[in-house]
C-alpha positions in Angstrom: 48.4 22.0 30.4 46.6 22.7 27.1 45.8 19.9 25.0 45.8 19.8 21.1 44.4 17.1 19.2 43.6 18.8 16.0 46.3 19.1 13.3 45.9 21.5 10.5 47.9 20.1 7.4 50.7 23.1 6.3 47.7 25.6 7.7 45.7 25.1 5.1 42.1 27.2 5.5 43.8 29.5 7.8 44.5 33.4 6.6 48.3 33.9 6.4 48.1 36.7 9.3 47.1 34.0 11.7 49.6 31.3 11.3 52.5 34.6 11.3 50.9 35.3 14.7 50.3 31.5 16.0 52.8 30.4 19.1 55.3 28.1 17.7 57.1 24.8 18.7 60.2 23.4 17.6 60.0 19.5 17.2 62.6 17.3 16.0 61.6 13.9 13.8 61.5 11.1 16.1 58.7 13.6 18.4 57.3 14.8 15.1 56.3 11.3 14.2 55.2 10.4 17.5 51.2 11.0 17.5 51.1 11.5 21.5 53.9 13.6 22.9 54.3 16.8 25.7 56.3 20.2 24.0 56.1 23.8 25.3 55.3 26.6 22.7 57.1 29.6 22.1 54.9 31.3 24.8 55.6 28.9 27.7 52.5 27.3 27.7 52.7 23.1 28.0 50.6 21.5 25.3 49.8 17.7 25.3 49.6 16.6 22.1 47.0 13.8 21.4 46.6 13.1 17.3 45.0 10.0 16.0 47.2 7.2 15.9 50.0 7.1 13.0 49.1 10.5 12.7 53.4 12.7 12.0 53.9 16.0 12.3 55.5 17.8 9.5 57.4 21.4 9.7 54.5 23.9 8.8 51.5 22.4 10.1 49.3 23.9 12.6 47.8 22.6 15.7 44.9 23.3 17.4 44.6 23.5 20.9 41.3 23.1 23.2 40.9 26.7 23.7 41.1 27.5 19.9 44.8 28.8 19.7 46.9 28.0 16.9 50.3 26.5 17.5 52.9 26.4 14.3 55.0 23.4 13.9 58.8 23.9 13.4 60.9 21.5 12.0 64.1 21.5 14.4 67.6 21.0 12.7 68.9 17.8 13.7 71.3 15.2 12.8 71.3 13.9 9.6 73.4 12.5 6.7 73.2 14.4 3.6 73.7 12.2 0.4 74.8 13.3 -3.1 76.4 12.3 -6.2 79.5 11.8 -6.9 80.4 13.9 -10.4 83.7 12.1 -10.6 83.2 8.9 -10.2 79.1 8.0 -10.4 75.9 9.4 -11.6 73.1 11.3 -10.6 71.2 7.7 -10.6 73.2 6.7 -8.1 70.6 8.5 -5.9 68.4 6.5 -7.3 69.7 3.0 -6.7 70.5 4.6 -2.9 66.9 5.4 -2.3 65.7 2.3 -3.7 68.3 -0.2 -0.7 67.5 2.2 1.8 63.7 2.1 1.0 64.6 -1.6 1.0 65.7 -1.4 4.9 62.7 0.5 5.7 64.7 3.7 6.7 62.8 7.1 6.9 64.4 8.8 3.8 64.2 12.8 2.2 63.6 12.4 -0.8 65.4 16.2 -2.7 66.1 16.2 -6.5 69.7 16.6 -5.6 70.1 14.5 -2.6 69.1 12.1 0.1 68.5 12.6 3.6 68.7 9.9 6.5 69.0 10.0 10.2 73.1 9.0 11.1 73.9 5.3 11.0 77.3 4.6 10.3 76.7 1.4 8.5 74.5 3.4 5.8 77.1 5.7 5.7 79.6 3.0 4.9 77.2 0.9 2.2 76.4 4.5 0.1 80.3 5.7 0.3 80.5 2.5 -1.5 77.9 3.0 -3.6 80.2 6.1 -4.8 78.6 8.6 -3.4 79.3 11.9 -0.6 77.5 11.2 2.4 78.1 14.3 4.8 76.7 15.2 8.4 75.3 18.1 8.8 72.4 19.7 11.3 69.1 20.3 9.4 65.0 19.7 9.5 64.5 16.4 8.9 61.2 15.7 6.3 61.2 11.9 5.7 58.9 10.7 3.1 55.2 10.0 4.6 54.6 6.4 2.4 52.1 6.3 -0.2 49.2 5.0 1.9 49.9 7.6 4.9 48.2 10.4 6.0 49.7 14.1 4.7 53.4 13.3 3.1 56.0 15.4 3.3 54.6 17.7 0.2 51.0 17.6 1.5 47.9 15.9 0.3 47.4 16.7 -3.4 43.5 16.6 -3.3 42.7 14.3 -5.3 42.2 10.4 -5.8 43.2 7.6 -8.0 40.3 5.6 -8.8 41.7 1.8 -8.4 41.0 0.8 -12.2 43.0 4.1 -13.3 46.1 3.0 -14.1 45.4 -0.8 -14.8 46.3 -0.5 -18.4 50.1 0.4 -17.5 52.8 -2.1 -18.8 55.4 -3.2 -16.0 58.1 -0.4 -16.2 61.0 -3.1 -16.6 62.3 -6.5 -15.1 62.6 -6.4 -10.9 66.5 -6.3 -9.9 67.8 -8.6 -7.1 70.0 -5.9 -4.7 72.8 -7.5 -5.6 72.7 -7.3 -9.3 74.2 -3.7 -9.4 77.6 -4.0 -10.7 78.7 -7.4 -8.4 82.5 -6.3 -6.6 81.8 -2.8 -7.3 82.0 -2.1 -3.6 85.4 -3.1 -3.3 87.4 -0.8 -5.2 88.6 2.8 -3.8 88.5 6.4 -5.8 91.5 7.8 -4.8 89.4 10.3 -2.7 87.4 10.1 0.4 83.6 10.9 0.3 
């Protein structure tokens, strides 16, 4: 068994022909964010993955293993709920206000300009329907959000720093909202239609 325990973020440094050439493996989230885990590449060789702790795995990056080859990360399709609007009957802030009680249960989110994306849980399912919006199943890569004080996010380190005085001057962007204060009853009417 090989053993990797470098990760290069999206390949960066690397020349393009390399990563096109690099064995690949196919990972779905809950190995992805795992920082120790076994997978075999696309050339049938078993490579032990050992990353610093808290260290996830995103679609695109490369890892090194102990003889110097270069193994590409695949983000597998996999279960997931798909969240939109609803044009009829809500807004395209309702994505907002969804991100914000889902961020609230700590649930890994994908964060699109268009739409959500969570790992299946009926009871979600049921709280954003209500929230008038379409929540469909489909079979994709999952990309959660990384969290602003973790390692590479799901749109890669930026390369740059905030210093901690930076943005001191900035006025509170408006009063902090009890979950409950969206629209009290709001839940328990029906549209007519099914999301």
């Amino acid at each position: 068994m090989l053993t990797a325990n470098k990760l290069m973020p999206q390949g960066r440094g690397l020349a393009p022909v390399l990563i096109k050439r690099a064995a690949t493996i196919e990972l779905d989230w809950d190995v992805r964010q795992k920082s120790r885990f076994d997978a075999t590449d696309s050339q049938g060789r078993q490579i032990g993955v050992f990353l610093p702790r808290g260290t996830a795995v995103r679609g695109g990056d490369v890892l090194v293993t102990e003889d110097g080859s270069l193994v590409r990360v695949i983000a597998a399709p996999q279960a997931v709920l798909v969240i939109t609007a609803c044009a009829q009957h809500g807004t395209p802030f309702d994505l907002t206000r969804a991100a914000y009680h889902l961020g609230n249960r700590h649930v890994p989110i994908e964060l699109k300009p268009d739409h959500l994306k969570i790992e299946p849980d009926h009871v979600l399912a049921d709280m954003l329907r209500a929230m008038h919006l379409i929540v469909r199943e489909a079979k994709e890569a999952f990309e959660p959000e990384g969290g602003a004080y973790g390692g590479h996010g799901a749109h890669g380190q930026h390369g740059h720093s905030h210093d901690a005085h930076e943005h001191s001057h900035a006025a509170p962007v408006g009063p902090v909202l009890h979950p409950d204060a969206y629209g009290g009853g709001h839940e328990h009417h029906g549209h007519g239609h099914s999301h």
